[in-house]
N, C-alpha and C positions, 0 to 999 in steps of 0.2 A: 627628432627621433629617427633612426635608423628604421625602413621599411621593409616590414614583412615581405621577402621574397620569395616565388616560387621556382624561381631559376638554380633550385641547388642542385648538390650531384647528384643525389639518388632520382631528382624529378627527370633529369637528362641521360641520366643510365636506362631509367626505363622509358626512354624516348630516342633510341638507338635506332629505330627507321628512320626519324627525320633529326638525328642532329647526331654531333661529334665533337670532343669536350677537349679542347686543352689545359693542362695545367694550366692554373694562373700563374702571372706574373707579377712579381712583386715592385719592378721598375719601368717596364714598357707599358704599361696600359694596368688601370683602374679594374677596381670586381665589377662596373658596368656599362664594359661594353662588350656588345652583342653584336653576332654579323651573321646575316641571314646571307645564304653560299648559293649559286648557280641557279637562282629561284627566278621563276617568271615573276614580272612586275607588271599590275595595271596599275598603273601611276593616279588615274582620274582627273588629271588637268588635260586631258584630251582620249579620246576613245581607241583605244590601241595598248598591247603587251608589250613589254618589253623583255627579252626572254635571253638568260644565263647572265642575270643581274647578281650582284651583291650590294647589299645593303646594309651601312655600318648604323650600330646606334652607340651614343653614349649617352650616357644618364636616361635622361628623360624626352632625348631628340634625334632625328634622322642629322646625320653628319654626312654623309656618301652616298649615295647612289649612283652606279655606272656601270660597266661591263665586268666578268669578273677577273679580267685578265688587267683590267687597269686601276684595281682597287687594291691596295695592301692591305689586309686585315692585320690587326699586331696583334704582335706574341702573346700570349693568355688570355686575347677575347675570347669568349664560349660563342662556339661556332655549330650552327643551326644549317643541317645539309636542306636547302628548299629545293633542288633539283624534280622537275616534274608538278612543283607543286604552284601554286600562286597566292601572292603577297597584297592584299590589297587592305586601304585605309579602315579602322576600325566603322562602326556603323556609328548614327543617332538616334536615339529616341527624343520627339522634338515635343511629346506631350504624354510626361508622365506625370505621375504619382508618386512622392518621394515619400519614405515612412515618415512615421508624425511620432509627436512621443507617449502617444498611447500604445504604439507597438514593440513587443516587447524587443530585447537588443538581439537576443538571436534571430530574430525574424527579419529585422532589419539587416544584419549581416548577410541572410540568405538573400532576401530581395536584390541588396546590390550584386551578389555575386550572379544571381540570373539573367541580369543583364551583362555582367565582364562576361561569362561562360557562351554568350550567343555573337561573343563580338559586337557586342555595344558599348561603346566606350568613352558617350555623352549621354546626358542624358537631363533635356530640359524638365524641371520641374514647374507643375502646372495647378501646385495645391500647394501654396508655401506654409510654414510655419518658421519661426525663429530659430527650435533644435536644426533646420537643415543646415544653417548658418553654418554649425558647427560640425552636421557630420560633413559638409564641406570640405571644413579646415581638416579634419581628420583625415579625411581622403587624400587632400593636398600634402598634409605630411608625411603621407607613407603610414598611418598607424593603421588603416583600415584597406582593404582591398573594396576597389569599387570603380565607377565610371567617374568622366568628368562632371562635375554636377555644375545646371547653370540653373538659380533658384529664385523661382518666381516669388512673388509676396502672395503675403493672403490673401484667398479670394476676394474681391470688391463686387458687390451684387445687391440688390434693392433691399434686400432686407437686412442688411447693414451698415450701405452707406446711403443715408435716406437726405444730407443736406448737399449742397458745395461745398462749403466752410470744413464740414467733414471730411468730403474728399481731398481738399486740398491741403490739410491737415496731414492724412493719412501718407500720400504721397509722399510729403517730404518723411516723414516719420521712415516709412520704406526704403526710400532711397538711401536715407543716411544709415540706416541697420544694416543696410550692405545687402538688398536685395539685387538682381540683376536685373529681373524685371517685375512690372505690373500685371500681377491675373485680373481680366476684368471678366464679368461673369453675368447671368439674365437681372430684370428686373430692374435695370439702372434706369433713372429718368435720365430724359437730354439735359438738362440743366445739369447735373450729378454728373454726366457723361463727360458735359464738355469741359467741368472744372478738374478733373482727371486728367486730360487730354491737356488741357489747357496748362494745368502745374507740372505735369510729365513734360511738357518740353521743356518748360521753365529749367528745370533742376537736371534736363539731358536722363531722361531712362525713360524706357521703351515700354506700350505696354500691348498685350496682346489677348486672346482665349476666345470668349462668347460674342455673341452680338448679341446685346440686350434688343428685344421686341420693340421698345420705344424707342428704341436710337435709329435702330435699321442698318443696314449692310453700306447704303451710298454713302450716310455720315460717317459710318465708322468709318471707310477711308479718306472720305475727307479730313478728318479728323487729324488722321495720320498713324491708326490701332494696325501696328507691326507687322500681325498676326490673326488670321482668321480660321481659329481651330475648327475641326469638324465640319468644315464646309457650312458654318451658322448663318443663316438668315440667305442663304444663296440661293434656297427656294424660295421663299420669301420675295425676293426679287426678281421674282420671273412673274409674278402677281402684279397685274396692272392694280394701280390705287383704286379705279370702283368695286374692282372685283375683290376686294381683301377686305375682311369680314371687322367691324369693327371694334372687336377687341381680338387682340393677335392671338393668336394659335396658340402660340407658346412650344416649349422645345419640344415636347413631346406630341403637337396634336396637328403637326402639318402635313401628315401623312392624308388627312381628311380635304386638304387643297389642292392634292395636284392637281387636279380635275380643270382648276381654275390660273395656272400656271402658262403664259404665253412664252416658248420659247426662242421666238423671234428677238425678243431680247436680252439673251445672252448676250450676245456680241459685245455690247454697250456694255453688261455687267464684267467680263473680262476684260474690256479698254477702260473700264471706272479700275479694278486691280491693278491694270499694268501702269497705270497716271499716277496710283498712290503708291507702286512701288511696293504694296503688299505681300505677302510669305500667304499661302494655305498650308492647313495641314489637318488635311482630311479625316485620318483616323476613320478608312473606308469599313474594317473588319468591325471596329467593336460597332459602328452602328447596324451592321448588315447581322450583328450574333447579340448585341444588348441592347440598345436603344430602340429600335426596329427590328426587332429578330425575324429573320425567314423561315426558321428551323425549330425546332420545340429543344428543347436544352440536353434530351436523352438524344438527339442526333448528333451535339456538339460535343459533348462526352465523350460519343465512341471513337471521337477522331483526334482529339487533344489528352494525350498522355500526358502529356506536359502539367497539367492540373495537379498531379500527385506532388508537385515543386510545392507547393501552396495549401494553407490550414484546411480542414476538411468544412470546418465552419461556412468559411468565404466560399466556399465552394457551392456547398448548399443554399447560402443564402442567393447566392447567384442564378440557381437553378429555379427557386422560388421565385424570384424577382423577373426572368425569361421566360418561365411557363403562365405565368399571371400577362404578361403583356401579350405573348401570341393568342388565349384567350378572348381578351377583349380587343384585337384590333383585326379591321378586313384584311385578310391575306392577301387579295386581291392589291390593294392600294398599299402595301407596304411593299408590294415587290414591283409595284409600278416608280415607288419614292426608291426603292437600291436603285431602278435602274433610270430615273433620274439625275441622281446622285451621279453615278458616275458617268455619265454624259457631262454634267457638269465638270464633274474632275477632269477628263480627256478636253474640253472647251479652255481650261484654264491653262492645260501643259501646253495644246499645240499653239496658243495663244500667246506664249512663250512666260508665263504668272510662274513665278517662284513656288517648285513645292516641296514641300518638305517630309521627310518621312516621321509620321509619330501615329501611335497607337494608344493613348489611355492608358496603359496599364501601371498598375496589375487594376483593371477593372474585369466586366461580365466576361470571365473566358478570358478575358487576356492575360497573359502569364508575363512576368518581363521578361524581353529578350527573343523569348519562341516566339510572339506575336508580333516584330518587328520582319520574321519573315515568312508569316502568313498574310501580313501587308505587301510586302515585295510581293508574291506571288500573285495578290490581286490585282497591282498595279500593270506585271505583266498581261493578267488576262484581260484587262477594258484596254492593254493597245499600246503601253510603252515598252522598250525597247528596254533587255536587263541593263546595258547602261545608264541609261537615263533612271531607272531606278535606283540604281546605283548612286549614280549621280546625288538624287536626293536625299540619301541617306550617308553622303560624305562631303563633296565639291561646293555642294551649293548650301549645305549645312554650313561649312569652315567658314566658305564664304559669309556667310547671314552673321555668322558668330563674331570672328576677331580676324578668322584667314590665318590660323595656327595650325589648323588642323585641314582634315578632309581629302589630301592628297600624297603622294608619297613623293615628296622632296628634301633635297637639304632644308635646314632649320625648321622643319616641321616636325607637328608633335608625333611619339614613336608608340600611337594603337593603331594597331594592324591586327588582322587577321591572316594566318595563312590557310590556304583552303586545298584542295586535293583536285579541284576541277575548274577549268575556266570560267568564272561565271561571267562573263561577255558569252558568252553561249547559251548556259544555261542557270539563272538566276537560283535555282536549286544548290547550287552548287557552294552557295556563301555558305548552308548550314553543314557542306561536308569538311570540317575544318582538322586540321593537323596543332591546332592554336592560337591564341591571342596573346596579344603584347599591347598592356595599358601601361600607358605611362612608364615605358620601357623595361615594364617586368614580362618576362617572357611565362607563359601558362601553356604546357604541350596541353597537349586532349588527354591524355591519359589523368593527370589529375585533376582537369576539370571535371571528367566524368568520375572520377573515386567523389570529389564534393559531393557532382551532382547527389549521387547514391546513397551519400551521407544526411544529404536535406531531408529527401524524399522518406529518410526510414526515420527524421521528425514529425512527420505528421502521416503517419499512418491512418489508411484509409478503412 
């Protein structure tokens, strides 16, 4: 099926600051290709612009990149003036929430487009069900606008996969359905753990998410679990064995151990990451604003407009859900655990542990897409460089992924973002956008934002 495009004329007449339209051609060149003109390039396969680039696409892939004087653009490509601005690889989201089929299909539509709209343009799913299979395929045909999706299976967690026999059942079951990956989730015995682990290599697919309490963080890389979302059980491992209390904490009640955390032993718990080759993916925001909130929910409000993208339902149940936990937990020891937390995250980057950008969402607060760069900006503040942020939300994504994506080269995939400001300077600067380009469909800002405007007066507040 022919794919829904936003690249027609009226979207490109009224994006007369940043582009310039030649008739097509009905001999030299196809309706899709596109050539971004005189624009700064941050490439991401190394830290540096490249400046009065052009860059051709067709279809669905970068064909050219070079100077603009040694690039021929043909006759009837639709030509995008980037002069002044910069071109840089679309984002990831490495720990989302994909809809399920309880949600209705406009919501679903919306949700993906809040992630295309922020320049996100992957987007791992971390809560599989079977429909995602297909809005997949859907996306892949061009019937629907949306990110790339890479779609984990159903949860696997103690209160559903209680035998071996079961998990390893399950497994294959997964693998063959065309999942990408294995979500594994709390409550898993070792025994359950390691026949998971153990048929996942069997059958070759990857699995990643939680660290179950009973398995622990050292086994799960032993193991060889992908993926260590949330930064799970990495406090946990700062607790020497006498001092950890005989029935584990569990996900929400480790706030009550730091007290008992030696950090002398990080060191050893990022060489146990870097041995097994591990990914993190921290997902700093939602715990420092849902899982552990520092802020009561009427603080978080006033600062994410972004929430009106989203039903007013989720909203408030959210707010219910954040005001009940600041209630009952010490303020004192929840801000002692953020700023654990990210001592641990800065231990694992300069250590050089694979990290990845992903946020939950749409979970407590987290909106898709805005929340991917409320994450960058916290990443800046504990101490990485906008690069290297960067980085985790493109280069070292592609990489982890297939290496189709995440850089701006020939035969690489064509989601870009163009942006208005360098952001090698100032990581801010990814949300000041002129456009996205998924899967070689060109989206100026002017009609993302008429969508946006269009969602938002869905769910009226």
């Amino acid at each position: 099926m022919k794919r829904a495009s936003f690249l027609t004329t009226v979207a490109l007449l009224a994006f007369t600051a940043c582009a310039e339209v030649e008739a097509p051609s009905t001999t030299e060149v196809g309706p899709e290709v596109i050539a971004f003109l005189d624009v700064n390039v941050v490439p991401m396969n190394e830290e540096r612009v490249l400046e009065g680039q052009t860059v051709l696409i067709e279809g669905e892939t970068i064909v050219a990149v070079g100077p603009s004087s040694t690039i021929d653009v043909p006759a009837g490509a639709a030509r995008i003036d980037g002069a002044g601005n910069y071109l840089i690889p679309g984002l990831a989201e490495m720990h989302g929430h994909l809809p399920n089929p309880e949600m209705p299909a406009q919501l679903t539509e919306d949700v993906l487009f809040l992630y295309v709209a922020n320049g996100v343009t992957t987007v791992r799913g971390m809560q599989g069900n079977p429909t995602q299979l297909e809005l997949r395929a859907r996306i892949n045909r061009g019937d629907l606008v949306g990110p790339r999706l890479v779609v984990g299976s159903p949860s696997m967690e103690g209160e559903n996969v209680e035998t071996a026999e079961e998990a390893a059942r399950l497994v294959r079951e997964y693998n063959e359905a065309g999942f990408d990956l294995l979500k594994v989730h709390e409550g898993l015995s070792t025994e359950v753990y390691d026949a998971i682990a153990a048929t996942a290599n069997e059958v070759g697919i990857s699995f990643g998410g939680h660290v179950s309490d009973h398995v622990g963080l050292m086994h799960a890389l032993e193991a060889g679990q992908r993926t260590i979302d949330h930064l799970d059980n990495y406090v946990e491992a700062l607790i020497p064995e006498d001092r950890m209390p005989a029935d584990p904490p569990g996900l929400r009640g480790i706030d009550g151990f730091v007290d008992r955390v030696d950090e002398s032993r990080l060191e050893q718990v990022v060489e146990a990451t870097l041995e097994a080759d591990a990914s993190v993916v921290p997902t700093m925001v939602f715990w420092e604003s849902g899982v552990f909130p520092l802020r009561p929910s009427l603080e978080v409000l006033a600062e994410r407009s972004e929430l009106r993208f989203l039903p007013k339902d989720n909203v408030d149940s959210w707010v219910e859900a954040v005001d009940a936990t600041v209630a009952e937990k010490d303020p004192e020891a929840v801000r002692r655990l953020a700023a654990l937390r990210r001592r641990i995250l800065m231990a694992l980057h300069r250590g050089g542990a694979r990290v990845l950008l992903g946020t939950d969402s749409p979970q407590v607060f987290n909106v898709p897409g805005f929340s991917i760069h409320r994450e960058m900006a916290l990443y800046v503040e504990v101490g990485m460089t906008p690069y290297e942020v960067l980085a985790a939300g493109t280069r070292v994504v592609g990489d982890f992924l297939d290496g189709s994506s995440g850089t701006i080269e020939e035969g690489k995939r064509a989601d870009l973002i163009l942006v208005l400001g360098n952001p090698l300077e100032d990581i801010g600067h990814v949300a000041r956008r002129a456009g996205v380009m998924v899967r070689g469909e060109w989206i100026p800002e002017e009609a993302i934002q008429e969508r946006l405007e269009a969602i938002a007066a869905r769910y009226p507040r």
